[in-house]
Structures are given as structure tokens and as C-alpha cells.
N, C-alpha and C positions, 0 to 999 in steps of 0.2 A: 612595261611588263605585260606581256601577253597571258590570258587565259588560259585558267589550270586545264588539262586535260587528263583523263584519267582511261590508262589501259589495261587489258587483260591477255593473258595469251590463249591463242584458241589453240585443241587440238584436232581441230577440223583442218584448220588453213594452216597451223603449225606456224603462225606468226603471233605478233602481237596486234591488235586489233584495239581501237579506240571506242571507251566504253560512255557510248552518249546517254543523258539524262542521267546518269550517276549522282552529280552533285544534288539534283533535284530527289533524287529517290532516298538518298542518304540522310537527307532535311528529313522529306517525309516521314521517315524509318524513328529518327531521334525525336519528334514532334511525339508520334504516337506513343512509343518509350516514356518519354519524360509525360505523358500524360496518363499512363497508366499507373507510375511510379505516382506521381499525385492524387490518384482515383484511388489509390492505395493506400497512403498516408492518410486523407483524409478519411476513409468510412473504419480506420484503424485507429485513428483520431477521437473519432466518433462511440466507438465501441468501448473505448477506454475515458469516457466520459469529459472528453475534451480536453485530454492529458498534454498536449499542446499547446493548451491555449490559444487556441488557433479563432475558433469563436464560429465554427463554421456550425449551423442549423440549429446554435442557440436561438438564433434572434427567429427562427421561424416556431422556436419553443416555446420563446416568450409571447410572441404576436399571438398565438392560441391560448399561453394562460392569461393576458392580459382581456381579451375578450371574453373568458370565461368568470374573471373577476367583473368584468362591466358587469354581465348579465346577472352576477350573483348580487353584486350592488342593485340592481334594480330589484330584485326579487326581495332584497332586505328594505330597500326604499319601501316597496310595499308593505310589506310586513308592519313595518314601522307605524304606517299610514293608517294602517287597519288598529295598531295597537292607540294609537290618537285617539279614533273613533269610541273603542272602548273605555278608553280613560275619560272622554265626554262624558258619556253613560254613568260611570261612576262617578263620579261628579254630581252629576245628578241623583242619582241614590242618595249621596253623602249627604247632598243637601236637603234631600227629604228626613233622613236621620236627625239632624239637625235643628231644622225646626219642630221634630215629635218630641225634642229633649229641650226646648227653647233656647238653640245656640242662633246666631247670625249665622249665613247662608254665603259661601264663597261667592263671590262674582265673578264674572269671567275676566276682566281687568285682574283683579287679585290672581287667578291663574295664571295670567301670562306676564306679570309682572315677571324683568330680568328675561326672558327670555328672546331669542331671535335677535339679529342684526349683527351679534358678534362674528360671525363666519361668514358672511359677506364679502368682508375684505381680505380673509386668509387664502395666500397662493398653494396650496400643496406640489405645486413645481411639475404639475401632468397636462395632459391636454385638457380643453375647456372641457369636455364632456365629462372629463373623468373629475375635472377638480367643479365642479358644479354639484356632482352626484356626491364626492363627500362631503360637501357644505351641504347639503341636505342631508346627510344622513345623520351631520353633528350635531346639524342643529334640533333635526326630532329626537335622537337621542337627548339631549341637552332638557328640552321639553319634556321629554316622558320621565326623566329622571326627577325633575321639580315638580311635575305632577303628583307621583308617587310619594315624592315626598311630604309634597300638600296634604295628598290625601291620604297619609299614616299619621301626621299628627292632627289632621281633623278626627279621624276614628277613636285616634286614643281621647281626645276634646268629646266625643260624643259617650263612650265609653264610663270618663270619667263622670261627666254631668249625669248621665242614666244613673249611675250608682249613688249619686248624691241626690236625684232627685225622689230614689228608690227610700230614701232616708227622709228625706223631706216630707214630700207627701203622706210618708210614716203620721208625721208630726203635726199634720192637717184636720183639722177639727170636723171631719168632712159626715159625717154621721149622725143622727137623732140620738141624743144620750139615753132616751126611754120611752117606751112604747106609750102609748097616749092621743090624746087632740088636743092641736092648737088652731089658733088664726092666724092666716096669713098675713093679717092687718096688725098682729099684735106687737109690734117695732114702731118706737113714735112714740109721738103725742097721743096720750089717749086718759080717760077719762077714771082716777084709781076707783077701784072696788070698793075700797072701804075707808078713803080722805074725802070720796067724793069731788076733788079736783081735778084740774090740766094738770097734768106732768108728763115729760120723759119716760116712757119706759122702755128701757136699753137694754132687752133682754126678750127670751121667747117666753112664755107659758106655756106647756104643757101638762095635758089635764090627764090626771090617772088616780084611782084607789092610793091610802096612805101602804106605804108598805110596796110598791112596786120597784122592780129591782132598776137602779138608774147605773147607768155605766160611761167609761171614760171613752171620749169621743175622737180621739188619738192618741198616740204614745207621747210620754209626758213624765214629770215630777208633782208628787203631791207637796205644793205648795203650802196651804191651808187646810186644816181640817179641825171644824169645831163650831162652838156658837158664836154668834156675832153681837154686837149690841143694837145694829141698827134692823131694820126690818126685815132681812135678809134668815133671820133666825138661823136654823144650823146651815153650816156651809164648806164646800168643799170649794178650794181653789188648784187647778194644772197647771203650772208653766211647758210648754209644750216647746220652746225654745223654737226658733226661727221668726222672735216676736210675738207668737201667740199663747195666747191667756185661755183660759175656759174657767164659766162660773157656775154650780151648782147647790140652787137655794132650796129654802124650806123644809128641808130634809128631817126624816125621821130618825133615821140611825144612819152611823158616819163607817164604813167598813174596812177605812186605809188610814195610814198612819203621814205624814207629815215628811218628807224625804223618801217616802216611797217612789219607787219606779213605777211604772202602770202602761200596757200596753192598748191598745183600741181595742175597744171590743171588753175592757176587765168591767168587773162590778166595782163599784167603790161603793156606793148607798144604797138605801130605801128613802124615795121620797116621801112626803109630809106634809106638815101644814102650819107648822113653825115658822115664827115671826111674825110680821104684818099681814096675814092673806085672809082671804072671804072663802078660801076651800080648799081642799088637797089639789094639789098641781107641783110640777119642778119648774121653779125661775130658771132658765139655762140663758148665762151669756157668752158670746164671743169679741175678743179684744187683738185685734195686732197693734205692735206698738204702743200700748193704751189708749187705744180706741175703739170702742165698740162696734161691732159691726153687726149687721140682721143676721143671725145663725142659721135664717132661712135659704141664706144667700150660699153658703157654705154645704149643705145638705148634700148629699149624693144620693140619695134614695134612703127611701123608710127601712130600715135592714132588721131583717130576723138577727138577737145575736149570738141565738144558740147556733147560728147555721152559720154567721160568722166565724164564729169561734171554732166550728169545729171546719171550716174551711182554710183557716188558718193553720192551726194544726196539719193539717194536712199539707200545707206549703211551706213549712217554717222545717 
């Protein structure tokens, strides 16, 4: 079979005349055709949000939000990073909180206890770069969220102790019950006034006119109030609860009743010279647990307690 040829008729030569490169020009002609018909399609494609499904300059879509996602992963990586640093920080507040309220002090072990190592092995199914960066980001999230939690129930732990030890301290015998002098020697063995022996004496003396106002040396219950038979002569006993006792001897007149409540700083007597003593003075003792302890030891300063009292006031 011989080669198509293809003719025209001219009306120059009034013949028909063989039309060379035709086949060639005709390809050409349909190439460009069918290529404009597809230049077509697709940016109509495109305009109709890939109505096609054809997929053509999604993936150049994706290539640019997938890089904008890396870079915001980094940006949050840091973020993260810096939020680490400040949770250190707090941390360390916490634990200066902690010891002003006598709690134990977080360790950094105890902080990091549980976390890290679990996201090590999780594939998130991306390229390493990207599945690196979110096993970093999970795992500081992972972190920051046990820290925070650490340190919400530390605060509320420091919270609740400040409040209790706002109560406590209340209840601390921490004051001189009455203006006067004593010796700082006077706790001990020492030699009585008026047996003339050694003995124990488990208590302070202070010296003042009969009739000076003696007052309760923290909040408390009037235990005891009245005379004694031993040498203690009139006497007021606190239970100040958290263990502690307070004693108040030799007294002249008793000015609270037995079940009474009493705050720091109230009057409860006049001291005296009732009982065993060689002169007006107030026996004062202090007892945790039933045991006596120097009152001197206890002391927080010589305090005015009208100034007390009306600083109180002021705060209550």
C-alpha cells in the first residue's frame, strides 16, 4: 500500500495539485487543538476548585502549607521551650513558698517523674523532620501540662498550710504574759527563796507590783481558774491546744472563768504573792505535750499589750 497523498485544486493551474507536508501540518494543527482544549480544562478545573478531581496544583498547594505548618511547628517548638524555662522559675518560687510555710521542697526528679521517653517511638506516618518535631512538641506539652499540675496542687498544699499555720501560731505561747523582770537564769536548778534548797524550777518569774494586769499569752481555753493547795496559790491554767499548756501563778485576782475562750493579748488576772513566794512576782510556765519548756525560749519580743491589742483590732 503506497503513501496517502493529499490534493487540492488550484485555480491558478486549473488542476489538481499535490498538497505536500499536509499530514505534517494537520498533526501540528490537532497537537495544538487538543492542547489548548486541555489548558482549558484544567485552569476550569482549577477555578472550580478541582471539580474534576483531577489533582492538578493541589499538591503544589499542599507543598506550601505543609512548609508553612513546619515553620509554625518551630515557632510553637519554641514557644514551648521558653514556656519550660518559666515553669523552672516557678518552681522555684513554689519551693521558696514552701519552705516559709514548712512544706518539703519539690525536687527536680519529682518534677520529671512520668515524663519523656514515651514519644520516642511513636511514628506519626510524616517525613523524619516533621515526625521529630511532633514528638517534641508532645512531649513538652506532655511536660508543661504535669508541671502545671504539680504546681496547682503544690499552691493549694502551701495555701492550705499558710492557713493552718495562721491558726496555729495563733495558739503559740509566743509573748511575755506581764510586763515586769526576770532572769534569764531563772529555768533550772536553782536555789528556792524561801525552802532554802536545790530544786527544779520549771517556770519563769517575773517580778512586778501585786495587782499588775497579767494577760493570756496566746489564744486558748481557760482550763483552770482558782486556788491551789500546793504552793502555786491562786492560778490560772490555758490549754492552747496543739499540745500546749500555759501556767499562771501567784495571782491576786483570777478575771476569767473556767471554759472561757481567750485570745492573745486578753487580761485574765492581777498578779500577787499567793502561795509559797518571798515577793510579788507571776510564776509563768510553758508545757508542750506535758513538758515544760523555758518560756524564755518561746518569747518573741517584750510587747506593749495595749499596742497589741489595739493592733489587732485593727487586723481582725
Amino acid at each position: 500500500m503506497g503513501r496517502m497523498k493529499f490534493y487540492y485544486y488550484s485555480t491558478e493551474t486549473l488542476k489538481f495539485v499535490e498538497a505536500r507536508w499536509a499530514k505534517t501540518k494537520l498533526t501540528a494543527l490537532s497537537l495544538a487543538v487538543g492542547a489548548i482544549l486541555v489548558t482549558g480544562v484544567i485552569e476550569i478545573n482549577q477555578y472550580m476548585d478541582d471539580a474534576l478531581g483531577l489533582g492538578f496544583g493541589r499538591a503544589s498547594v499542599l507543598a506550601s502549607e505543609n512548609s508553612i505548618l513546619r515553620e509554625q511547628m518551630r515557632m510553637l517548638s519554641s514557644r514551648l521551650s521558653s514556656l519550660d524555662k518559666q515553669l523552672t522559675s516557678l518552681n522555684e518560687q513554689g519551693n521558696e513558698f514552701r519552705v516559709l510555710v514548712d512544706l518539703p521542697t519539690i525536687d527536680e526528679d519529682t518534677r520529671k517523674a512520668g515524663t519523656g521517653g514515651t514519644n520516642d517511638r511513636v511514628d506519626y506516618g510524616t517525613s523524619t523532620e516533621v515526625n521529630q518535631l511532633l514528638r517534641n512538641l508532645h512531649t513538652m506539652a506532655e511536660r508543661a501540662e504535669r508541671e502545671l499540675h504539680l504546681q496547682s496542687n503544690s499552691y493549694e498544699d502551701v495555701v492550705k498550710r499558710y492557713e493552718g499555720n495562721k491558726v496555729r501560731f495563733a495558739h503559740l505561747p509566743a509573748v511575755k504574759p506581764m510586763e515586769g523582770y526576770y532572769s534569764a537564769n531563772g529555768f533550772g536548778l536553782r536555789l528556792h527563796p524561801v525552802l532554802r534548797i536545790i530544786r527544779p524550777h520549771e517556770g519563769l518569774d517575773i517580778a512586778n507590783d501585786v495587782g499588775t494586769p497579767v494577760y493570756a499569752s496566746a489564744d486558748g481555753v481557760v482550763e483552770y481558774a482558782g486556788h491551789t493547795r500546793g504552793g502555786l496559790g491562786i492560778l490560772v491554767e490555758l490549754n492552747h491546744g496543739y499540745g500546749y499548756t500555759t501556767a499562771y501563778a501567784h495571782l491576786s485576782k483570777v478575771l476569767v472563768r473556767e471554759g472561757q475562750k481567750v485570745k492573745r493579748g486578753d487580761l485574765i488576772a492581777q498578779s500577787g504573792r499567793t502561795g509559797l513566794v518571798s515577793g510579788p512576782h507571776l510564776h509563768y510556765e510553758v508545757r508542750f505535750n506535758g513538758i515544760r519548756h523555758n518560756p524564755i525560749d518561746y518569747f518573741f519580743d517584750d510587747v506593749n499589750y495595749q499596742e497589741y491589742k489595739n493592733q489587732q483590732l485593727v487586723f481582725d
